[in-house]
DRENPA-3360 file (N, C-alpha, C; in nm, 2 decimals, always signed):
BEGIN
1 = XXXXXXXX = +6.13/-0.73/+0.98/+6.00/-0.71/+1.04/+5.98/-0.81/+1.15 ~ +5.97/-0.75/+1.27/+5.95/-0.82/+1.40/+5.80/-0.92/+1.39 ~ +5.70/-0.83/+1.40/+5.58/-0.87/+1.38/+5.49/-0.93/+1.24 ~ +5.60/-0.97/+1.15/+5.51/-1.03/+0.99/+5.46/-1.21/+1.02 ~ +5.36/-1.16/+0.96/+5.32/-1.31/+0.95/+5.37/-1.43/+0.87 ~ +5.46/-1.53/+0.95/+5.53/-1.65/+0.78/+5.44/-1.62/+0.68 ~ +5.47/-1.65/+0.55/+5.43/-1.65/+0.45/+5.29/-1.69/+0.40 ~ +5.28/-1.86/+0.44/+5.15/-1.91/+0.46/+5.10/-1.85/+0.54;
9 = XXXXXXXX = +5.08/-1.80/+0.66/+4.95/-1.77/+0.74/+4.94/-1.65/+0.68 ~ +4.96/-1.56/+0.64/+4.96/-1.44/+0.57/+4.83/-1.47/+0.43 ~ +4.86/-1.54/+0.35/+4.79/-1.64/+0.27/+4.69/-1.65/+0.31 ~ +4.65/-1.73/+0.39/+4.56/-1.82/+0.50/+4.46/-1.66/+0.51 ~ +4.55/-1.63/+0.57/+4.42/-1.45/+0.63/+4.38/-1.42/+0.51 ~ +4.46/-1.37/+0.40/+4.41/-1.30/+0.28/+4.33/-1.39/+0.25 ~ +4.27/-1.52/+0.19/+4.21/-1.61/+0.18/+4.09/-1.58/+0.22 ~ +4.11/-1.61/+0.36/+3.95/-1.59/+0.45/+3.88/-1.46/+0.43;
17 = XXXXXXXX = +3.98/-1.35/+0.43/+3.91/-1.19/+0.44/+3.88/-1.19/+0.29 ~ +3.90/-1.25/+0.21/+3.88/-1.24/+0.04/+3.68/-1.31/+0.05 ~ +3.75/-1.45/+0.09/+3.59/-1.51/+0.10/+3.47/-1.47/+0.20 ~ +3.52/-1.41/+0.29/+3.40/-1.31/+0.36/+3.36/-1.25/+0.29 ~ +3.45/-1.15/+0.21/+3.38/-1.07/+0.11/+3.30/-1.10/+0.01 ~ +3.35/-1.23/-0.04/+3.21/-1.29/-0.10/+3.11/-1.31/-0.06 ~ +3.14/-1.37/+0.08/+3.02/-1.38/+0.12/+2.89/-1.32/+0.16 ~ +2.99/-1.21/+0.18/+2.91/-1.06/+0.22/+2.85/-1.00/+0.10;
25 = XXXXXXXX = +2.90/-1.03/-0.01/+2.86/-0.95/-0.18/+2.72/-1.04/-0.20 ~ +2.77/-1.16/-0.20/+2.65/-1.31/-0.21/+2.54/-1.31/-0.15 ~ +2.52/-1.25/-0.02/+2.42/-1.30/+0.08/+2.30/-1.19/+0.04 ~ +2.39/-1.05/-0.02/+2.21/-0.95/-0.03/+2.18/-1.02/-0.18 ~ +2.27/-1.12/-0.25/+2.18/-1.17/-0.39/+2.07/-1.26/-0.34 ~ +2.05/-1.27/-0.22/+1.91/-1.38/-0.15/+1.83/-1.33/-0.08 ~ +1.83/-1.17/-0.10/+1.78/-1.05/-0.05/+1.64/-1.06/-0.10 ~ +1.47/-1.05/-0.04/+1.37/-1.01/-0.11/+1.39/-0.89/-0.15;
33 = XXXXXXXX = +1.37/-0.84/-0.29/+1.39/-0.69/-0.30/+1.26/-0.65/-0.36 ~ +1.14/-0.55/-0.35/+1.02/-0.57/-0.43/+1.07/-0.47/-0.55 ~ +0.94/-0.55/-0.66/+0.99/-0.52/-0.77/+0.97/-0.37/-0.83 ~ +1.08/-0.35/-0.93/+1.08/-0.18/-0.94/+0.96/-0.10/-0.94 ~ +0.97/+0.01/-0.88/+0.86/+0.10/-0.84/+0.72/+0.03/-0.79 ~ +0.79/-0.02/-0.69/+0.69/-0.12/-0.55/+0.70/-0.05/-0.43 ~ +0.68/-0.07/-0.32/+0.70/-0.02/-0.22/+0.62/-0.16/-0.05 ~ +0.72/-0.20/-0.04/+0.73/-0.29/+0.07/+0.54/-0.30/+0.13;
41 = XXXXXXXX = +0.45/-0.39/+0.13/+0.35/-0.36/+0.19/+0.36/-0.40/+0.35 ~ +0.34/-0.27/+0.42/+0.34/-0.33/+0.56/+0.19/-0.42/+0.62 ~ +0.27/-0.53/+0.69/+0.17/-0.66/+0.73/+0.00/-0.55/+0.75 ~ -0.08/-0.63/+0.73/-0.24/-0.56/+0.77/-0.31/-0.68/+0.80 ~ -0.32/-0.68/+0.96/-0.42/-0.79/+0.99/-0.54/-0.73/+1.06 ~ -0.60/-0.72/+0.94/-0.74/-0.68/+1.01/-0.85/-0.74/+0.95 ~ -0.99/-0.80/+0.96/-1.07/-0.87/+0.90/-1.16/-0.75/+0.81 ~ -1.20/-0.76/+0.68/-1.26/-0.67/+0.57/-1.44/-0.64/+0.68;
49 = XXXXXXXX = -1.45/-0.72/+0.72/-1.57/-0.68/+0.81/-1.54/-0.53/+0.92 ~ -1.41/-0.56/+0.99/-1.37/-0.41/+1.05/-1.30/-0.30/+1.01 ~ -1.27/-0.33/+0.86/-1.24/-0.24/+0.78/-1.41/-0.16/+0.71 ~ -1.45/-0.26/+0.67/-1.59/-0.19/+0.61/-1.66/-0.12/+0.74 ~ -1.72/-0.18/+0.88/-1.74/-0.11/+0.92/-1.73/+0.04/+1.02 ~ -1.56/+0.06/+0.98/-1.54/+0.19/+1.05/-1.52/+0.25/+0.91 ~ -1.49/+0.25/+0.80/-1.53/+0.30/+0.68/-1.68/+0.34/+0.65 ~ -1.81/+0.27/+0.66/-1.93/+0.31/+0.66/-1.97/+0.37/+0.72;
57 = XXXXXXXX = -1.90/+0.35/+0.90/-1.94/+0.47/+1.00/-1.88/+0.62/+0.98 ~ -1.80/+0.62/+0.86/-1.73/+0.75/+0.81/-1.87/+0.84/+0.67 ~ -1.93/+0.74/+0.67/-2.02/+0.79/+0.55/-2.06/+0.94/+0.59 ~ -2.07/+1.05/+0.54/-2.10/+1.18/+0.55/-2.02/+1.28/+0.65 ~ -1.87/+1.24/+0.64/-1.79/+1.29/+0.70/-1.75/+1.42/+0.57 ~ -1.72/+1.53/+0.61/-1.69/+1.65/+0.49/-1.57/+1.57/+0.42 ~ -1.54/+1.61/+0.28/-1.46/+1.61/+0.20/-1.37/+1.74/+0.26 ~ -1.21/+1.70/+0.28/-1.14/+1.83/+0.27/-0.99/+1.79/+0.21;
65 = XXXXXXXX = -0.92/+1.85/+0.11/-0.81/+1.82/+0.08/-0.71/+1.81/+0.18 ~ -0.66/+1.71/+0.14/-0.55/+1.71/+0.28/-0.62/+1.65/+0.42 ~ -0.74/+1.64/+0.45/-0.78/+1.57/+0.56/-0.73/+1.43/+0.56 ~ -0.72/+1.38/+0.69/-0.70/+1.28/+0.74/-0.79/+1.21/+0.87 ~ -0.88/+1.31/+0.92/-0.93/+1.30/+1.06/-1.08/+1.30/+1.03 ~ -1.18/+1.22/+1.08/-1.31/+1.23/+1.12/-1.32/+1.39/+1.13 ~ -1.28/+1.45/+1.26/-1.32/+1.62/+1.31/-1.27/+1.71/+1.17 ~ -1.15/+1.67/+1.07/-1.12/+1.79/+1.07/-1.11/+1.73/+0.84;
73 = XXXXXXXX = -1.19/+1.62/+0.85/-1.26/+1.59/+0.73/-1.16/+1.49/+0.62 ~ -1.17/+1.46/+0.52/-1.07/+1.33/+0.47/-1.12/+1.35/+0.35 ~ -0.96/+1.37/+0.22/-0.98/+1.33/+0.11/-0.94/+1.20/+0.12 ~ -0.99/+1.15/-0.02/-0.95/+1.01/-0.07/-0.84/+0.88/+0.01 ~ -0.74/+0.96/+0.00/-0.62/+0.88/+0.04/-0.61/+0.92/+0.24 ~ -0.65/+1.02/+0.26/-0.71/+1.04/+0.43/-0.75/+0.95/+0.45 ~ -0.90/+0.92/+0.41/-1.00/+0.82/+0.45/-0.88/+0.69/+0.45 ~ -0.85/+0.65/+0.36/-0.83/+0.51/+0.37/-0.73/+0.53/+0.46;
81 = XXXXXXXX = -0.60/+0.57/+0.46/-0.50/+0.55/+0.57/-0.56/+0.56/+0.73 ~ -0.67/+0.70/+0.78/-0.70/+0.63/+0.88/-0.80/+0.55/+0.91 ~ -0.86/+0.48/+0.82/-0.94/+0.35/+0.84/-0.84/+0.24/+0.86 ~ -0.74/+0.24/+0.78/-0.62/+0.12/+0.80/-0.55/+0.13/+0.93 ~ -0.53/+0.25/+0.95/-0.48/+0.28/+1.10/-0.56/+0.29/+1.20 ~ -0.67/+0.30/+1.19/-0.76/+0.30/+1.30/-0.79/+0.16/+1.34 ~ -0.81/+0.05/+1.24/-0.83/-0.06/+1.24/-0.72/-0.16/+1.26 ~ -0.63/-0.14/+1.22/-0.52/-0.21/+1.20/-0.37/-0.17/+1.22;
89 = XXXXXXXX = -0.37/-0.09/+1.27/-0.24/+0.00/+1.33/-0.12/+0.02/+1.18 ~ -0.21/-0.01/+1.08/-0.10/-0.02/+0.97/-0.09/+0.12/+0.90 ~ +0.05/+0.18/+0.85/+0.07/+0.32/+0.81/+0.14/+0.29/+0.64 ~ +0.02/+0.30/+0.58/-0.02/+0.36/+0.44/+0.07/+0.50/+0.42 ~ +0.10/+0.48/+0.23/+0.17/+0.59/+0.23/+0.06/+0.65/+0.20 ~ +0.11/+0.82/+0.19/-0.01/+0.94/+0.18/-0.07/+0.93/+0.04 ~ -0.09/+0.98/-0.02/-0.12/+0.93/-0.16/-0.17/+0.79/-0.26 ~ -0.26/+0.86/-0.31/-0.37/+0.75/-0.39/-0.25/+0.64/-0.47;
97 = XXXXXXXX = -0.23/+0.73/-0.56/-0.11/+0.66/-0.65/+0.08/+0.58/-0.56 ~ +0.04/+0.62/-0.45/+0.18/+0.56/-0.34/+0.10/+0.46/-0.32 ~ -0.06/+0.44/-0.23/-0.10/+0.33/-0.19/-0.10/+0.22/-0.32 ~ -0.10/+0.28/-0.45/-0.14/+0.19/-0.57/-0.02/+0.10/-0.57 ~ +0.13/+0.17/-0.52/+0.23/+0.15/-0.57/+0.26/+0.07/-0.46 ~ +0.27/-0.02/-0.36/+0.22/-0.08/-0.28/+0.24/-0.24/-0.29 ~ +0.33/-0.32/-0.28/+0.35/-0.46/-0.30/+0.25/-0.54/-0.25 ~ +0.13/-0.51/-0.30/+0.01/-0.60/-0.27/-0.07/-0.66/-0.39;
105 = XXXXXXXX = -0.07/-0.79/-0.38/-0.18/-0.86/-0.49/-0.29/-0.76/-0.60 ~ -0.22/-0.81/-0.75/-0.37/-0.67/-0.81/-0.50/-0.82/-0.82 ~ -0.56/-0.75/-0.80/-0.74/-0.81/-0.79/-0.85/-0.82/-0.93 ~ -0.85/-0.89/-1.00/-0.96/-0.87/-1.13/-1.07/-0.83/-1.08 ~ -1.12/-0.77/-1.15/-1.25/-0.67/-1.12/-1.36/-0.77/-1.11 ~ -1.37/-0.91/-1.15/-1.51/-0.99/-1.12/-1.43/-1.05/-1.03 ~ -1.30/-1.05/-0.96/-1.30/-1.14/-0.79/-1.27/-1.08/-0.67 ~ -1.33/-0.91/-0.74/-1.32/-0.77/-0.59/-1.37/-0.86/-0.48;
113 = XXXXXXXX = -1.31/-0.85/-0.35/-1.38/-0.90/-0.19/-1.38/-0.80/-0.12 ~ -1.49/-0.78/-0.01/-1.48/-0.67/+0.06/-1.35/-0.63/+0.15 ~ -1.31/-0.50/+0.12/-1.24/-0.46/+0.18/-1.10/-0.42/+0.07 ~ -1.13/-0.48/-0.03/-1.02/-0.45/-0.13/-1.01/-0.30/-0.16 ~ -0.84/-0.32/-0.20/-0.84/-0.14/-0.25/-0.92/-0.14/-0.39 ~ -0.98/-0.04/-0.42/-0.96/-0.02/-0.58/-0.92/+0.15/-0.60 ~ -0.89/+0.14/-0.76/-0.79/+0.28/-0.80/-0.91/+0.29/-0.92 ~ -0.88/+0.45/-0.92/-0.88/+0.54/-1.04/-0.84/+0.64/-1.06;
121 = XXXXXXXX = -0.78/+0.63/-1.23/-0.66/+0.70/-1.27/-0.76/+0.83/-1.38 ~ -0.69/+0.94/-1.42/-0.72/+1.05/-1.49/-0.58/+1.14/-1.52 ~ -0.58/+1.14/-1.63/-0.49/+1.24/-1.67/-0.38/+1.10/-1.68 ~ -0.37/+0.97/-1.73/-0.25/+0.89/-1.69/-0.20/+0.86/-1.53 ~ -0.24/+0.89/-1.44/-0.17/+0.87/-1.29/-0.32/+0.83/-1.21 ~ -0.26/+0.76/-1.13/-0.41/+0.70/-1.04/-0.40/+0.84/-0.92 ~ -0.51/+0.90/-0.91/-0.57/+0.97/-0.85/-0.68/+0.97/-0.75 ~ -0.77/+0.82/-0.76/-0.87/+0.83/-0.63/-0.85/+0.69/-0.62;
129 = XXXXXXXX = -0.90/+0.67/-0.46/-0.90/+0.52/-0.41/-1.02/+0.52/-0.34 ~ -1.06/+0.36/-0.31/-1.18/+0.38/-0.26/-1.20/+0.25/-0.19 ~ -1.21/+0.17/-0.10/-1.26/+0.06/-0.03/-1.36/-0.01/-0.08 ~ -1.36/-0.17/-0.16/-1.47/-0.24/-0.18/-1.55/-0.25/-0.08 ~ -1.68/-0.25/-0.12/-1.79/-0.31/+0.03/-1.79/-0.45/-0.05 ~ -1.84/-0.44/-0.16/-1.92/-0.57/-0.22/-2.06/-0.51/-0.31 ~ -2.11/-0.64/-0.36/-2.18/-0.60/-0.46/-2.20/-0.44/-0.55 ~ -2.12/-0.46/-0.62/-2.07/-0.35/-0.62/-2.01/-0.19/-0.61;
137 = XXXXXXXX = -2.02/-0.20/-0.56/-2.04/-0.03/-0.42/-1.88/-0.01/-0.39 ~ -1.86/+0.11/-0.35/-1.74/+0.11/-0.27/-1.78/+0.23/-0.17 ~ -1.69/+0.27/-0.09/-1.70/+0.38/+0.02/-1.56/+0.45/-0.02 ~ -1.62/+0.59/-0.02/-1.46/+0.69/-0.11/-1.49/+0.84/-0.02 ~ -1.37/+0.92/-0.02/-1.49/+1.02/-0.02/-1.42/+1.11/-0.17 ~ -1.49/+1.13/-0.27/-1.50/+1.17/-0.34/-1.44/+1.35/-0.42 ~ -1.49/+1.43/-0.35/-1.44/+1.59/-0.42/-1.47/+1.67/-0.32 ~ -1.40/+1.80/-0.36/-1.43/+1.92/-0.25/-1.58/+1.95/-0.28;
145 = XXXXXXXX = -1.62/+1.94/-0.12/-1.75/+2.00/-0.15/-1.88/+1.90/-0.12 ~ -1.81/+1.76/-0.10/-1.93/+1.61/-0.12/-1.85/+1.60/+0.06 ~ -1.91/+1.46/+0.07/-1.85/+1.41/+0.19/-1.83/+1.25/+0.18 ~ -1.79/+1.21/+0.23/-1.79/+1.04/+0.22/-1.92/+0.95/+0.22 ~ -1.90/+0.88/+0.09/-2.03/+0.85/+0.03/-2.01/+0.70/-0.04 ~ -2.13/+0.59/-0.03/-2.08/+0.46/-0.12/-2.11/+0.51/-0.22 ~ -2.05/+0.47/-0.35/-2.08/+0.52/-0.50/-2.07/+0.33/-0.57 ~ -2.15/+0.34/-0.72/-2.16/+0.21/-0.72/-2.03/+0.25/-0.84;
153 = XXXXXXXX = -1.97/+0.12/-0.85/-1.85/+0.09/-0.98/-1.88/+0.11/-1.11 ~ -1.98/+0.12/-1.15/-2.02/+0.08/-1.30/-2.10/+0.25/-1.29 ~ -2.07/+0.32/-1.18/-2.15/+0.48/-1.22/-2.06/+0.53/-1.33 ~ -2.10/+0.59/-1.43/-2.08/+0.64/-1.55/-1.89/+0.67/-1.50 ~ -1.86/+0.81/-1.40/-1.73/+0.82/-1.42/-1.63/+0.72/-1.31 ~ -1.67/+0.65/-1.26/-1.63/+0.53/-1.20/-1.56/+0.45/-1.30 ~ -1.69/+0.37/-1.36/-1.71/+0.30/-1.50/-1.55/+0.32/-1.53 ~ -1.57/+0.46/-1.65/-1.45/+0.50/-1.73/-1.29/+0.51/-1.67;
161 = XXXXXXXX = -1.29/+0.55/-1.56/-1.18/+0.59/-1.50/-1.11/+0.43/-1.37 ~ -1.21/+0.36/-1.38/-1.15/+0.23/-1.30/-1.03/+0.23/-1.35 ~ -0.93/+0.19/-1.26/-0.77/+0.16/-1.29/-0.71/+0.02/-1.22 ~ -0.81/-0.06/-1.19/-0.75/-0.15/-1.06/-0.79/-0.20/-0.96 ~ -0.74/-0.25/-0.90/-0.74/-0.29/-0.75/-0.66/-0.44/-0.68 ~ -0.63/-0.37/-0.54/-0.53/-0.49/-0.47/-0.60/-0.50/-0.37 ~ -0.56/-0.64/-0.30/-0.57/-0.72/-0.18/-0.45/-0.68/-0.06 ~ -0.52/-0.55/+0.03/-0.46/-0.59/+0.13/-0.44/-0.63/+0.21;
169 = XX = -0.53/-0.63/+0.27/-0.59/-0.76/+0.36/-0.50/-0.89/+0.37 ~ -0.46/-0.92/+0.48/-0.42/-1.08/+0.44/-0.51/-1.16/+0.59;
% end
């Protein structure tokens, strides 16, 4: 063989291409990975003051499933994603229980701050979300047939069905 490498440098290569490979195996163990059934939270810099107030200016907007839009009406998980996007260019997943799922700080119910998510679950699975104002109120829009409305936390099926809540705000 015209073209073989002496012995040692042959060696020498296999060597190096061996420990690349480590290296390359090694480097995603230093990987952030979020934790199982998380979902990466994208950055949100917006202040809980301009979150509450284009949320409040939504008050009496129609309930419609599947809305997303001021004109054309907002359930639950609508409302919030375009208040986060309106305010903060940030894109929320679609769904109550996706936003829950969401690598963001959970919040004890006596240190809620304005602007925090909160959840509630039925049937086992979180199904409505709703925006802290403070004292305890939130802004949601609630069922087919209502429109976007503050409701307080401790109202009877609020009360029972609370599941939570996160910081996403930073």
């Amino acid at each position: 063989m015209k073209h073989a490498l002496p012995n040692g440098r042959r060696t020498k290569k296999a060597l190096c291409l061996i420990l690349l490979l480590i290296a390359l195996v090694l480097s995603g163990c230093g990987a952030r990975v979020p934790a199982r059934g998380s979902t990466p939270l994208p950055p949100i810099r917006a202040s809980a003051n301009d979150v509450l107030f284009r949320a409040i200016s939504l008050v009496g907007t129609p309930y419609r499933y599947g809305g997303n839009t001021p004109q054309g009406g907002f359930d639950c998980s609508g409302l919030i994603g375009y208040v986060f996007s309106d305010v903060a260019g940030a894109r929320l997943p679609r769904s109550a229980d996706g936003i829950a799922d969401l690598a963001a700080p959970k919040v004890p119910r006596e240190q809620l701050a304005s602007g925090d998510l909160v959840f509630f679950r039925d049937s086992g699975r979180i199904n409505h979300i709703g925006i802290y104002v403070g004292e305890g109120r939130f802004v949601h829009a609630p069922s087919s047939g209502g429109t976007v409305r503050l409701d307080a936390l401790d109202g009877d099926y609020w009360r029972d069905h609370y599941a939570g809540a996160k910081r996403v705000l930073q």
